[in-house]
Each structure stands twice: as structure tokens, then as C-alpha cells.
C-alpha distance (Angstrom), angle and dihedral (degrees) to the residues before:
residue distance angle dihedral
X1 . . .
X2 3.68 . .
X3 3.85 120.1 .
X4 3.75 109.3 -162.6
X5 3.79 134.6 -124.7
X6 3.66 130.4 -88.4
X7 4.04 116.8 -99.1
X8 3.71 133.7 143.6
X9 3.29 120.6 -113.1
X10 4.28 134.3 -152.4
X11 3.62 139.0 -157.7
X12 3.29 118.1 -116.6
X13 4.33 123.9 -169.0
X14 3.98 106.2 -164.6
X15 3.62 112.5 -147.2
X16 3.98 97.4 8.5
X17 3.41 160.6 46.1
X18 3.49 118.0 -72.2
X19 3.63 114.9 -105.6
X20 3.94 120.8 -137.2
X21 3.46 105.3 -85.2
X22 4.15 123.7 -116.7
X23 3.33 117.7 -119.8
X24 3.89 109.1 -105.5
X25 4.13 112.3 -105.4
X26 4.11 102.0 -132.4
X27 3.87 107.8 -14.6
X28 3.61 99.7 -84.3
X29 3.33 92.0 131.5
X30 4.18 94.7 33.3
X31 4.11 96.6 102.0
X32 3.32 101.1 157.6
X33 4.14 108.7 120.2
X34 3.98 86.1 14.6
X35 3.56 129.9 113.5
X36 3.61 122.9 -142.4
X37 3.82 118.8 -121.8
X38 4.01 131.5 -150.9
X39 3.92 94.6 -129.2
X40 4.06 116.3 -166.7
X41 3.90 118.3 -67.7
X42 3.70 84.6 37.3
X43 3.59 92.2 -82.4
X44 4.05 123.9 152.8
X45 3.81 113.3 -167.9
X46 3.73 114.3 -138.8
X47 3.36 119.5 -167.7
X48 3.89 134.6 -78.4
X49 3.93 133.8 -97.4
X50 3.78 118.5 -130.2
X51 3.92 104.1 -137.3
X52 3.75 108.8 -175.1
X53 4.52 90.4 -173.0
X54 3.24 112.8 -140.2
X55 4.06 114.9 -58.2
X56 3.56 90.8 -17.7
X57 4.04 105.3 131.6
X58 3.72 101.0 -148.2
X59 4.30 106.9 69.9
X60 3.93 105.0 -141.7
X61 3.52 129.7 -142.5
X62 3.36 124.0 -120.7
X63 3.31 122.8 -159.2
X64 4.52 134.5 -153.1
X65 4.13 145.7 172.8
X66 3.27 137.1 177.3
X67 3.81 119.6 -129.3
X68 3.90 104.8 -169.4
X69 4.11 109.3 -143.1
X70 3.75 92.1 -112.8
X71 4.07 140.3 -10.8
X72 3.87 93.8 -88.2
X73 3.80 95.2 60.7
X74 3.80 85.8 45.5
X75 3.51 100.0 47.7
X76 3.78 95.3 55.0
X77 3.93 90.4 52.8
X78 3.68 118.2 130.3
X79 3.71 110.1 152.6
X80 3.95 128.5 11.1
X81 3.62 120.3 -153.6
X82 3.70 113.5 -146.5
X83 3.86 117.8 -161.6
X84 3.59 143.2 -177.5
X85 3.74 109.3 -154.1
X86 3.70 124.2 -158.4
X87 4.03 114.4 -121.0
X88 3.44 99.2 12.9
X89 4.21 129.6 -69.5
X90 3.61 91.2 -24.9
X91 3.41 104.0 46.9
X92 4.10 115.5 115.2
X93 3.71 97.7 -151.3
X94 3.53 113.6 94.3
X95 4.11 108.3 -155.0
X96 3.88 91.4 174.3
X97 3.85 125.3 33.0
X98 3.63 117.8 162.3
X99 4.23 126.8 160.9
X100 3.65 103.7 -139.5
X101 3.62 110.6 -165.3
X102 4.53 129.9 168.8
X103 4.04 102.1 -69.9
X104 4.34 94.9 7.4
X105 3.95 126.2 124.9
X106 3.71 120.6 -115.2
X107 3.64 101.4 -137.7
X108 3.62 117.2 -132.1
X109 3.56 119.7 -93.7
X110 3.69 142.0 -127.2
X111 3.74 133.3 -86.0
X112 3.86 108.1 -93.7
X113 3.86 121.8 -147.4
X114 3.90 110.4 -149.8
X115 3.78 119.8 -89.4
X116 3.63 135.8 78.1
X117 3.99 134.7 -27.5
X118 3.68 152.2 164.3
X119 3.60 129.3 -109.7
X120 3.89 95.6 -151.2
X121 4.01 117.9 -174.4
X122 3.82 128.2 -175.3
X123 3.82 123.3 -174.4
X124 4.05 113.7 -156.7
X125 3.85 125.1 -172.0
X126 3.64 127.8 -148.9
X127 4.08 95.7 -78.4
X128 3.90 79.3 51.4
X129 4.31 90.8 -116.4
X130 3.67 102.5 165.1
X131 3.90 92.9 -131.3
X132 4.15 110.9 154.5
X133 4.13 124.2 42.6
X134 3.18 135.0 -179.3
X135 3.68 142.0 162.9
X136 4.13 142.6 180.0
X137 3.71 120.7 -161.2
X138 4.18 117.4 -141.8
X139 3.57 144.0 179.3
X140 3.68 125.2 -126.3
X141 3.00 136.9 -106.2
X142 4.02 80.5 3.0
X143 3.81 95.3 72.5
X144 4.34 96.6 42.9
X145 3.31 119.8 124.7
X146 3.87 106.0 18.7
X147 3.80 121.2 85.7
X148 4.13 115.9 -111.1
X149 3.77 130.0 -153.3
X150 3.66 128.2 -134.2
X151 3.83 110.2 -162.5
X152 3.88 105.8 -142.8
X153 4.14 109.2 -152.3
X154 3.69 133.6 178.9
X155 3.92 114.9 -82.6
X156 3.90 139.2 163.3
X157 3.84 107.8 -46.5
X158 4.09 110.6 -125.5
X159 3.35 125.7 171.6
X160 4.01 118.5 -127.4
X161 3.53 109.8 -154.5
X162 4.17 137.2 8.5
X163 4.20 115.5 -70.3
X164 3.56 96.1 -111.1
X165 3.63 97.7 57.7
X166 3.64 99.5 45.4
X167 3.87 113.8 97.8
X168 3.45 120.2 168.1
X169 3.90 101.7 -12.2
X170 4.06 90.1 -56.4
X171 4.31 118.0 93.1
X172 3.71 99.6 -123.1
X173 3.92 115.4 -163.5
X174 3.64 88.1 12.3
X175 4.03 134.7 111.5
X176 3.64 111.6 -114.9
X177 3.80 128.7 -158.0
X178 3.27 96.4 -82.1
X179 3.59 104.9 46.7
X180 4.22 100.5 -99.0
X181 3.70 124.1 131.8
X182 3.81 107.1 -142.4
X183 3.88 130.7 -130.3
X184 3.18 128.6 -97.9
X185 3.50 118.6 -91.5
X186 3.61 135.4 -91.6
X187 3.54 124.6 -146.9
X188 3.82 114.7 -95.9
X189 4.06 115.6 -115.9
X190 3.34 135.4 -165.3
X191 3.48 98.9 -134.0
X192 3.98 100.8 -113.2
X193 3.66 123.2 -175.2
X194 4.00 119.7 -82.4
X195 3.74 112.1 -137.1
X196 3.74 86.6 -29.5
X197 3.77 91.5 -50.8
X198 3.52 110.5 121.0
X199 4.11 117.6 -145.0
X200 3.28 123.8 -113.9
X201 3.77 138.9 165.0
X202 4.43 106.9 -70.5
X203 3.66 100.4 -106.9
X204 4.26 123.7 -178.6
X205 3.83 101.2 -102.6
X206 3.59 109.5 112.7
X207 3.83 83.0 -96.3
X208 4.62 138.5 123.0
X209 3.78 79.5 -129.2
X210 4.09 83.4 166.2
X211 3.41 97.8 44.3
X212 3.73 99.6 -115.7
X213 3.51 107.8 127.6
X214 3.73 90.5 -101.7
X215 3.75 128.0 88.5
X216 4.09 122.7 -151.8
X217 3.91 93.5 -1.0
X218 3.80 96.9 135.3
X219 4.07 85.4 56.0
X220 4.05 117.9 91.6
X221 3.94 95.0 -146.3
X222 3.75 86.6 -176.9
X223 3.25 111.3 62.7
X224 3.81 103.6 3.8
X225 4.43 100.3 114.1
X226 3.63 84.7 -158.2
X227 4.05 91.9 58.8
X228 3.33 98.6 16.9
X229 4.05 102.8 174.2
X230 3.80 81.3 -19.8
X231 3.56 153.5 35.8
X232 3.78 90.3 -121.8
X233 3.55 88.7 49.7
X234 3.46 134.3 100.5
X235 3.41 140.4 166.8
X236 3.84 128.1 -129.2
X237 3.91 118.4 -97.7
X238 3.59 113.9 -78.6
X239 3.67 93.6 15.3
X240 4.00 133.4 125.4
X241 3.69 130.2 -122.9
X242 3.89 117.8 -149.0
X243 3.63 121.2 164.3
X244 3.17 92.6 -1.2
X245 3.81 87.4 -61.1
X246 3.35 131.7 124.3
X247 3.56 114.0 -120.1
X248 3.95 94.8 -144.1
X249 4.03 83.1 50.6
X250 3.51 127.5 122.3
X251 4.27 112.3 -130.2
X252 3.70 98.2 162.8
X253 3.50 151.5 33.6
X254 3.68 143.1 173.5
X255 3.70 127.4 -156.7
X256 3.96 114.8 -140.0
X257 3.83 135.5 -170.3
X258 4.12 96.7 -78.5
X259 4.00 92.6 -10.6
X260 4.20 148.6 60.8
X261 3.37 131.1 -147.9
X262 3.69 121.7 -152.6
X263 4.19 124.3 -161.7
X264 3.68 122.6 -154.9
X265 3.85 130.6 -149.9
X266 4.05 87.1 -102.1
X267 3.62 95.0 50.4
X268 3.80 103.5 -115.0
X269 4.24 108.5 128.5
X270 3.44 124.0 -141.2
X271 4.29 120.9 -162.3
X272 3.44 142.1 -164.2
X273 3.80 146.4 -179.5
X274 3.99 124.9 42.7
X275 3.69 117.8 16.0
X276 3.82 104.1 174.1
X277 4.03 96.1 129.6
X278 3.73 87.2 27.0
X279 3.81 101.5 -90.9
X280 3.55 91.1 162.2
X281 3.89 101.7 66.3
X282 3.71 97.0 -139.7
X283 3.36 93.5 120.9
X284 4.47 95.4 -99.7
X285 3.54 144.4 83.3
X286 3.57 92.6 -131.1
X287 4.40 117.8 116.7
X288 3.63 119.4 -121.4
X289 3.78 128.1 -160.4
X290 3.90 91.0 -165.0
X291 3.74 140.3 51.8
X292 4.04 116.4 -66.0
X293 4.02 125.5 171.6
X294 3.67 120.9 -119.7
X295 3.44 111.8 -111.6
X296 4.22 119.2 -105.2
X297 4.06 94.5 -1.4
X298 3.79 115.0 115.9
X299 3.95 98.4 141.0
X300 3.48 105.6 56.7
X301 3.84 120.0 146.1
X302 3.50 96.3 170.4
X303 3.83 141.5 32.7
X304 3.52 127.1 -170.8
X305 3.95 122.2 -178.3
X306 4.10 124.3 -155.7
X307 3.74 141.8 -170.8
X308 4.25 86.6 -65.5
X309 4.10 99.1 -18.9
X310 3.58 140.5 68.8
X311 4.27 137.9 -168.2
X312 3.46 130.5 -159.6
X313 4.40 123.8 -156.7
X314 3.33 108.1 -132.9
X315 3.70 135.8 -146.9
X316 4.10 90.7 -98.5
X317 3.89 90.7 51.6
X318 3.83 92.7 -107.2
X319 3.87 121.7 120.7
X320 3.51 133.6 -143.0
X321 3.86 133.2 -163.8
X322 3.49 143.5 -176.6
X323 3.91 134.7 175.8
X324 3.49 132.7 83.3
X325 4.05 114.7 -12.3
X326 3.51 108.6 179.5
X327 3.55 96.5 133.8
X328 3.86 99.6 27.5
X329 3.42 102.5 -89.3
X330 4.27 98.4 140.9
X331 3.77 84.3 52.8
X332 3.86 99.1 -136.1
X333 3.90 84.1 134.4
X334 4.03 87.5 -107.9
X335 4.01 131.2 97.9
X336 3.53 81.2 -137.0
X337 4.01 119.0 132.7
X338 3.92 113.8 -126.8
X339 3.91 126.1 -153.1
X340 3.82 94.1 -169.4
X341 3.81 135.7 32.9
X342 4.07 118.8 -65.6
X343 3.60 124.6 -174.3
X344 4.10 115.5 -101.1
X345 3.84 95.2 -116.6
X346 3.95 114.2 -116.1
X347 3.62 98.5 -3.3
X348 3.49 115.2 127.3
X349 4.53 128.4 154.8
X350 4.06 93.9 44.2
X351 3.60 114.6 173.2
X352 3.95 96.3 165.4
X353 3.91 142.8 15.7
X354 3.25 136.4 -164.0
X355 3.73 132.8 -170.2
X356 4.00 113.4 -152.2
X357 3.81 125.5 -175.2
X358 3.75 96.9 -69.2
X359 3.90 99.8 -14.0
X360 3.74 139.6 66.3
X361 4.09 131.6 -145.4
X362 3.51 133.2 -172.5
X363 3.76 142.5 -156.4
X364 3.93 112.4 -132.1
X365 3.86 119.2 -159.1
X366 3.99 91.2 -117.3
X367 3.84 81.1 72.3
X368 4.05 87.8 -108.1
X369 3.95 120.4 123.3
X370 3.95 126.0 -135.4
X371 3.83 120.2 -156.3
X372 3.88 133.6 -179.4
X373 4.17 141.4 171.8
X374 3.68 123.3 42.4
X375 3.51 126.0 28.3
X376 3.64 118.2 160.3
X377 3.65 89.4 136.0
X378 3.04 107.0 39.2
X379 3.90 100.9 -96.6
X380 3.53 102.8 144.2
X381 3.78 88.6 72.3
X382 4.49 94.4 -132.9
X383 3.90 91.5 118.6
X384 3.95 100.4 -96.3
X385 3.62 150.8 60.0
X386 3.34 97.6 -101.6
X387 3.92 125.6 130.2
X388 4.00 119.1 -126.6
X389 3.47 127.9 -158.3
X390 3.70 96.0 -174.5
X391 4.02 130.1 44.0
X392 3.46 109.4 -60.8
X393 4.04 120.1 -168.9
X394 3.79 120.0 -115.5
X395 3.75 108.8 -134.1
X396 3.88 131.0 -129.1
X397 3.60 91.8 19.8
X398 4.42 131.7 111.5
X399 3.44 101.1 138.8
X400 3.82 111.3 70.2
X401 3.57 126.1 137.7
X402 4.13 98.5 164.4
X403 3.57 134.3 17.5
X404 4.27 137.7 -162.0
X405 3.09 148.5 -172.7
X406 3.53 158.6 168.2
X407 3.96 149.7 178.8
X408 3.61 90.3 -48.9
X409 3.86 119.6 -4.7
X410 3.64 132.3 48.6
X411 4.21 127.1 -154.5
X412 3.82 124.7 -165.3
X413 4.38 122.2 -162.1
X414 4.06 102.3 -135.9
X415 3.67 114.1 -154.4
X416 3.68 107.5 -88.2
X417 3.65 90.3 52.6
X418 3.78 105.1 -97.2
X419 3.95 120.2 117.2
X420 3.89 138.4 -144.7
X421 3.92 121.4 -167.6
X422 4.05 133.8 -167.6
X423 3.89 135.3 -154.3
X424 3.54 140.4 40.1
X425 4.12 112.3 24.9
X426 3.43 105.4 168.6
X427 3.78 90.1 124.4
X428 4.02 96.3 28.8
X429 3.79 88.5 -92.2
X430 4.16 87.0 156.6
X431 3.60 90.8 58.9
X432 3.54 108.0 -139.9
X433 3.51 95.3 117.0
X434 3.78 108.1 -94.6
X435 3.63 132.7 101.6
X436 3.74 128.4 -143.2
X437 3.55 140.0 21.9
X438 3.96 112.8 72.2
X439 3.63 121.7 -104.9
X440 3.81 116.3 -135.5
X441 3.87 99.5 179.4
X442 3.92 130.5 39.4
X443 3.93 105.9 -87.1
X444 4.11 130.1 156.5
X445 3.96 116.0 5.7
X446 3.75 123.3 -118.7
X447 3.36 115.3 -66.0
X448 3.79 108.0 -102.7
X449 3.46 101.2 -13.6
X450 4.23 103.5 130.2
X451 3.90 110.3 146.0
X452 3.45 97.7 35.0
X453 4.54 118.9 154.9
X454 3.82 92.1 -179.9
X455 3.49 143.2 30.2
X456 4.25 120.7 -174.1
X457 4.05 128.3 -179.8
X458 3.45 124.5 -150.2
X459 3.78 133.7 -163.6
X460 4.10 91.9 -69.0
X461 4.12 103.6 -15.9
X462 3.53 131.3 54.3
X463 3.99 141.0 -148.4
X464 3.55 143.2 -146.2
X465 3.94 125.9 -155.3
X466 4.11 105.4 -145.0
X467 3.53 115.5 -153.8
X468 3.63 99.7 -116.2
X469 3.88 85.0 66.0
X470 3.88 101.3 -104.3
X471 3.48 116.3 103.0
X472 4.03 140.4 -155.2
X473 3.87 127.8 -144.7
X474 4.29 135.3 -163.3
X475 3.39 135.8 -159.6
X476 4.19 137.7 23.9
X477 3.69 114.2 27.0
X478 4.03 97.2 172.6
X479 4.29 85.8 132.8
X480 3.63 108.0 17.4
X481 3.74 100.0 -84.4
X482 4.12 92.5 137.9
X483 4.21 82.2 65.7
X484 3.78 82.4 -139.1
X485 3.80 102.3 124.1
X486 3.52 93.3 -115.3
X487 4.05 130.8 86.7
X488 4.00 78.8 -136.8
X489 4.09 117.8 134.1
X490 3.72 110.2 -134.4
X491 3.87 124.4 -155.7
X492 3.88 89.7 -163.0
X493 4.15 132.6 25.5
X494 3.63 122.9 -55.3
X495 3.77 116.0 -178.8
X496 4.04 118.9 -116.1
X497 3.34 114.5 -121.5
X498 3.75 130.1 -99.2
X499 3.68 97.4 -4.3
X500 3.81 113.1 121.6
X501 3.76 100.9 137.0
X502 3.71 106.9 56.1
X503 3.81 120.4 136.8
X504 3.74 85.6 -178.9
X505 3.53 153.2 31.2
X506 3.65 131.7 -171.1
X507 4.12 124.6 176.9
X508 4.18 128.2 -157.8
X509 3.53 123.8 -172.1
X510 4.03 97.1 -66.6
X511 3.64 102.7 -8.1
X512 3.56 131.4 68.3
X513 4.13 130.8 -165.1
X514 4.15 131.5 -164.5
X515 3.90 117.5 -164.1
X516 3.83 104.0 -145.6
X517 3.60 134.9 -134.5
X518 3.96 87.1 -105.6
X519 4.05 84.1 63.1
X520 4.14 82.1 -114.6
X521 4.01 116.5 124.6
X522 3.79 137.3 -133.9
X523 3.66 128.5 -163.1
X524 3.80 134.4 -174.3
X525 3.54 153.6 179.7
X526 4.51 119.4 28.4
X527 3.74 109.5 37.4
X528 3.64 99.1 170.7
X529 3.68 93.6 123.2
X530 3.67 101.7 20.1
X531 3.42 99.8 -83.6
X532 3.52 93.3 156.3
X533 3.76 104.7 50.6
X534 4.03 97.4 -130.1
X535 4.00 93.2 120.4
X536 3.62 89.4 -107.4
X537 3.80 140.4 89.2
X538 3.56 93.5 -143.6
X539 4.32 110.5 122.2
X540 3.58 114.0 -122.4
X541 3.95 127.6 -162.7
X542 3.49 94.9 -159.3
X543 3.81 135.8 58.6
X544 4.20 115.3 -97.4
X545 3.26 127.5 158.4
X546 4.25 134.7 -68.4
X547 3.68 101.4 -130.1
X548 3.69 120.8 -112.8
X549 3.98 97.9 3.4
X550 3.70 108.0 121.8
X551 3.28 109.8 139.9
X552 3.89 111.8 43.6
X553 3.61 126.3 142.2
X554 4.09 96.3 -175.5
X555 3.49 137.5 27.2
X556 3.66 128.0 -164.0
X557 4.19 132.9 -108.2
X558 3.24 111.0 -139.8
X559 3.78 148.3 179.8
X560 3.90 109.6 -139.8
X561 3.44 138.5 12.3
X562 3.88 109.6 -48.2
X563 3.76 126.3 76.0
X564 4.33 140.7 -170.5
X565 3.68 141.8 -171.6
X566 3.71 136.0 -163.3
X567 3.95 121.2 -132.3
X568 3.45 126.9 -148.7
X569 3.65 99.2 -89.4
X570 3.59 90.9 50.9
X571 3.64 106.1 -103.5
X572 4.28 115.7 148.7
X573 4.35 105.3 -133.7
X574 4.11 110.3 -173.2
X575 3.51 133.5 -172.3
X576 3.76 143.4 -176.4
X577 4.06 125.0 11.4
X578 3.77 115.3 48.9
X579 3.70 110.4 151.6
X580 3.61 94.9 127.9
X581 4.15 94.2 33.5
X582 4.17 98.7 -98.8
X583 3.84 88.6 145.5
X584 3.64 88.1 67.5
X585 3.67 91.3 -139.8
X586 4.06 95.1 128.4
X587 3.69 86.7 -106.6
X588 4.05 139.1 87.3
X589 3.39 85.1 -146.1
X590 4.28 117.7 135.0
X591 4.18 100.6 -121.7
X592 3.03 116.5 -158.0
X593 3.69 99.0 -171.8
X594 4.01 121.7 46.4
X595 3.86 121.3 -73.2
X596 3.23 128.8 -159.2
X597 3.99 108.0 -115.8
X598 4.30 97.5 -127.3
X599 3.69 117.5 -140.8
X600 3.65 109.7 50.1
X601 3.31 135.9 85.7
């Protein structure tokens, strides 16, 4: 094969301005460092066009190569001219033209409305004699997303500029058509090998395909829907890739009572499971065993799931909740139950949320914490027993940076990485090393507990994540939920066993689970339903492993006895509880093993 010399190559728009240029989807047509390559047939693939039709949101790629009519038009190839003609073949406007020559960029095209255009090719050889032509007419958006061929065959030689300012197939120092004074030139090569790495065209697969040193550079893994975080990933027709995120992708989810709550990349929630006080958000009372959205919520950045409600943070630091209210906890200043999102009244500044059993707290940016529904003991931290159904402000505490909470306690992480919790201590759930009376305000911090990054409550114990990945946890120990090794209570911090690499830590009512730097899980403590994953309903008081979860990048909170985690690729697994179908498996059916949750994508 022949691998073409270096030259730079321009953009030209005929008979226009030139229109601000898309950014390219992948790096198909990113060619700068890459070599071209004489693929079988003959054919030499080019690039690709990003044609975002019309008001269409998602910009498609479209996709060429040349196949030359037989080796001896091939071989004398210097430059290709790659056009996009206006109304089809015969069309004289040229909205794209691009020289693409061995180790040149193809510049990035413009937007394309939908309709009708020309594929237009022109091979030049070295005395720049336009000698082989070619062109395919398509239809957008009709022809996006596959990969045409334009047949290049022998025509009427002409030459396209004078002698002395053709170098290399490109007119240097001269005027072109369309008004464009080329580059200078570069100095032809014949492609030798680089350190015994031959060069070929970058390509996304994790490898230094043109032996640069650097492998997938040309690719925008961010943004790119057709390697969206990866090269192996894609994103689904007509959706968006942000961060190298799928917008349709799931990247939370919260575990309720009887129901889970899943967030995607674009902030819509989707829920599933019981629905009897509306838990769901859709807007019913009906139960669903698969995925629903919440009605009116496309900004979420948070969920949180309770006993039978559930809040989301949303982009403008409000939250909203819905679910059962019977003792305040949506904080709409009713007992009323809501099927769809209402605003928390008079909360403004949120940075977290959490949703306990039958109460909800959140994290204000002045460092202060709000809390509201259930209090009989003294969990909402305002010095009484009193319910609330509006925000109510915890006292004695400015410094908050995360908040938790379940059926009857609440913690909070302080900056500096200690912790203090409030509420029932019957079991030494607040940590500080007594047992008894409840406390209905903030008071000592936990004992020991001085670089915390997380802090998680369970049903009567509590957690905290320590940021060299190990963790310590207080209170009941009736199944194993401290992760100790014992079946020991302990009024202050004990450190769970084996687990130095956590990056996370989420607790349920008597089980607790850590996703692990590896992406694996481990769960301990009450395995009656198969809370922990292992296949077996046999408790545990020390971590082991969830089977089959090695790549997750989230796991859920939750409230009961069922827990989920998200994987990298944005798949929802669940295990345990299911009596009211919040695994999302189409059953009600305990698993004790994880299940795929159906229905999303």
C-alpha cells in the first residue's frame, strides 16, 4: 500500500460565510497525527461529518470512504478532496471542502439542516491533475449513522492551479477557488516505522495506534455519544453525552421502605415498587414492579428515599418530595399524602437531603441543617418531641457539610471530619459512648471519629466512612450490622473488619454495604432477605463480597432490608426484599442474588 504525504489542509465555504463549526462526535474526522491506511477493496476511510438536521437535538454522524475503481488510480493518489455539495450531486455550492492529505486534520464541519446533498470526491496526484471523481448523493438525517461509499473512477485530467505553485498535489502560494491561500508545505514522508511501531490511522481502542506515545487522544470521551466515557460506549439514539455520561443514564439510586428510586445523568427520576401513599411520583397510587418517571422533575441532583417518601435536590438548591406525609415529612406544612413532587416550603440554599424513616433533613450552604416530620425521639435535633411539618432549624450546629438519617436518629459530618448525631440512643446509636436517655438536640461528637468523609445511620446504629477507606460503626449489633465480628453493641466506634479500601458506605435498617475502590461490593450484618447479595440468607457480621458486582460506581442508602448499585455503564443490580416488586425484576420475589432492575437503559 501507499501511505500518503504530509500537507495541511483548509476549509473552504463557497458562496458564504463560514458557519461556526460543530464539534466533531468521536474523532473520526480528527486526523491530525494519523496516518491514512489503504484498507481492503482499495478503500481509504476519511473521516465523518457531524450533521445535527434541522432542530433535531442529538447531532448525527455521518460517516464516508473512498474506494478508488482500481489500484492504479489509487496508487497515484496524493490529495483527496472531500466535499459536501448543496442539493445533491449536482449542486455547485460546496458547504464542506476539506484537502485531506497522509498525517493532515479534517477540519470540522458545518451544521447541516435536513434535506438533500452530495458526497463529492476528488483524487489529486503529485502535479495536482485532478484525475479520479466521484460522488454519492444522501438524505439527512436518513443516511446518519452508517458509513457511505463514494466510488472514485477515472475522468478528464485538469490541472488546478499553475506548475510552480503546486507541491505535493496541493497549490501552495496560489488562490484557490474559493478564495484561501494555502500553507506552506510540509515535507512529504514515507511513513517509516517509529521505534518499530508502525503508524496507522488513531483509532478508539485503548491503543498508540499512531505511534505517538499517546493512545485515544484524537477521541473526545466526554462528550462524544458514540464513546461516551468509552470507546465501547455508546449512547442510545437521540441521546446526549455530558461528562462522559449518558444523559438517559442512571447515576443514583435510593432504596425506600417498599420502593427505589433511580436518577439519571439528565436529572429526570424514575421509581418502582410500592406506591400506596404515592411513593412513586407518577402522579397514582397504583404499585409498579418496573421503572416509572416521577412526574414534573427533570433537574434532580439528588434523590433520597424514606420509610413511604422520597426528595430529590434540584439544580436551584430547592427540594421537593412526595410520598406519604402523615406526620409532615414532605414539608408542605400539611399531613397530606402527595403523588407528585411539591415544593419543601421555605427552604431555599440546599446542598444535601436526606430522607430518614419518617423524617427528612437537609444541609444548607450556611453550614446549618433543616429537618422536618417525625420526631418522637427527638430526631429533628430542635430540643423536643414535637413533629414539624415545615423546616425546622437544628440547633448548635454551622458547620455541616453532610447530613443522615434514619427511622429514629439523625448524624451530620462537620467540616474537619468529626461527627455529632441526635435521637434515639437506646443502643448508643449517637455514638458518644453512652447508652440511654434520647437526645433531642446535637450534643458531644463521636467518640474518636476525626478524619471522617462520610457518615450513614441505620435503623438503630450508625457508620462513618474514614478517609483512608476503613471505616468504624456504633450502636446495635443484634445481626452483625457494626461489621465488627462480634454480635457486641457498641456505645462508641469500633472499626469493621477488613475494609480498608472503601470509597463508600451506605447503611439499611440492619445491614450495611461499602462499594470498593475495585468497583466490587461488600455487605454485612441481616441477611434474611438477601440483603447482602452472597446467594444466601445466612447473617454475616463481617463484610464479604455481593456476588457478581464488579464494576459499580454507586450504591444505594436505604431504609429496610433490600439494597442496589449502579455500574459504570449505568445498569441498576438489586438484591434482597421484594414483596412489593422494588427490585424491579417483574417479580415480588425475595432475591437473594443481584437482579438486574428491567426497564431502563
Amino acid at each position: 500500500m501507499r501511505l500518503l504525504p504530509a500537507s495541511a489542509g483548509r476549509v473552504v465555504i463557497h458562496g458564504g460565510a463560514q458557519q461556526r463549526p460543530q464539534n466533531a462526535v468521536g474523532s473520526s474526522i480528527r486526523m491530525q497525527r494519523g496516518w491514512w491506511r489503504a484498507c481492503t477493496a482499495g478503500a481509504i476511510v476519511l473521516g465523518a461529518l457531524t450533521a445535527g438536521c434541522g432542530n433535531d437535538a442529538q447531532a448525527h454522524e455521518l460517516r464516508w470512504s473512498f474506494v478508488f475503481a482500481d489500484d492504479a488510480l489509487r496508487a497515484r493518489a496524493v490529495v483527496l478532496e472531500a466535499r459536501v455539495l448543496g442539493s445533491g450531486c449536482a449542486g455547485a455550492e460546496a458547504i464542506y471542502d476539506a484537502e485531506l492529505t497522509h498525517g493532515a486534520s479534517a477540519p470540522a464541519p458545518p451544521r447541516l439542516a435536513r434535506g438533500r446533498y452530495g458526497l463529492d470526491g476528488v483524487a489529486r496526484d503529485e502535479n495536482c491533475h485532478a484525475y479520479a471523481h466521484g460522488c454519492t448523493e444522501v438524505d439527512l438525517p436518513g443516511a446518519a449513522d452508517q458509513m457511505l461509499t463514494i466510488v472514485l473512477e477515472a475522468e478528464t485530467e485538469r490541472v488546478e492551479c499553475p506548475p510552480s505553485a503546486c507541491v505535493s498535489g496541493s497549490c501552495i502560494g496560489a488562490m484557490d477557488d474559493g478564495g484561501v491561500t494555502r500553507d506552506a508545505p510540509l515535507v512529504p514522508l514515507d511513513a517509516p516505522p517509529v521505534d518499530g511501531c508502525t503508524p496507522f490511522m488513531e483509532q478508539c481502542n485503548g491503543l498508540d495506534d499512531d505511534c505517538d506515545g499517546e493512545a485515544d487522544e484524537d477521541f473526545d470521551l466526554t462528550s462524544s455519544t458514540s464513546h461516551c466515557g468509552a470507546c465501547d460506549h455508546a449512547c442510545a439514539p437521540g441521546d446526549s453525552c455530558n461528562d462522559g455520561i449518558c444523559g438517559r443514564e442512571i447515576v443514583d439510586v435510593t432504596t425506600g421502605g417498599a420502593h427505589t428510586c433511580a436518577l439519571r445523568a439528565s436529572g429526570s427520576v424514575l421509581c418502582w415498587g410500592k406506591n400506596d401513599e404515592g411513593n412513586l411520583g407518577n402522579g397514582t397510587t397504583t404499585s409498579s414492579m418496573s421503572p416509572g418517571s416521577v412526574v414534573g422533575l427533570a433537574d434532580a441532583t439528588r434523590i433520597t428515599a424514606g420509610g413511604e417518601h422520597t426528595c430529590a435536590l434540584r439544580s436551584d438548591a430547592t427540594v421537593v418530595c412526595w410520598g406519604g406525609n402523615g406526620v409532615g415529612e414532605v414539608g408542605d406544612a400539611t399531613t397530606t399524602n402527595r403523588t407528585s413532587p411539591v415544593a419543601v416550603l421555605s427552604l431555599t440554599g440546599v446542598v444535601d437531603v436526606i430522607s430518614g424513616g419518617f423524617h427528612t433533613c437537609a444541609v444548607l450552604d450556611t453550614g446549618r441543617i433543616a429537618c422536618w416530620g417525625y420526631n418522637n425521639h427527638g430526631q429533628l435535633g430542635v430540643g423536643d418531641v414535637v413533629n414539624r411539618t415545615v423546616p425546622a432549624m437544628v440547633g448548635g450546629i454551622t458547620d455541616a457539610v453532610h447530613v443522615t438519617a434514619d427511622n429514629g436518629s439523625t448524624c451530620a459530618l462537620l467540616r474537619g471530619g468529626t461527627a455529632v448525631c441526635w435521637g434515639v440512643n437506646v443502643e448508643g446509636e449517637v455514638g458518644d459512648g453512652t447508652v440511654g436517655a434520647d437526645r433531642v438536640a446535637p450534643g458531644a461528637p463521636v467518640l474518636g471519629v476525626t478524619d471522617a468523609i462520610g457518615v450513614n445511620a441505620g435503623g438503630t446504629f450508625a457508620c462513618a466512612l474514614l478517609a483512608s477507606g476503613a471505616a468504624s460503626c456504633w450502636g446495635d449489633n443484634g445481626w452483625g450490622q457494626l461489621g465488627d465480628g462480634t454480635l457486641v453493641a457498641h456505645p462508641s466506634p469500633a472499626a469493621v473488619f477488613g475494609l480498608d479500601d472503601a470509597v463508600a458506605l451506605e447503611t439499611s435498617y440492619i445491614h450495611s454495604c461499602a462499594l470498593r475502590r475495585s468497583g466490587s461490593v461488600s455487605c454485612w450484618g441481616y441477611n434474611g432477605n438477601g440483603n447482602l447479595g452472597d446467594g444466601t440468607l445466612v447473617s454475616r457480621s463481617a463484610p464479604g463480597p455481593t456476588s457478581g458486582i464488579t464494576s459499580a460506581r454507586a450504591i444505594s442508602r436505604g431504609v429496610y432490608h433490600h439494597s442496589c448499585a449502579v455500574t459504570t455503564t449505568g445498569e441498576v443490580w438489586c438484591w434482597g426484599a421484594n414483596e412489593r416488586g422494588q427490585l424491579g425484576d417483574g417479580t415480588m420475589t425475595d432475591q437473594p442474588l443481584p437482579v438486574r432492575v428491567v426497564g431502563l437503559p
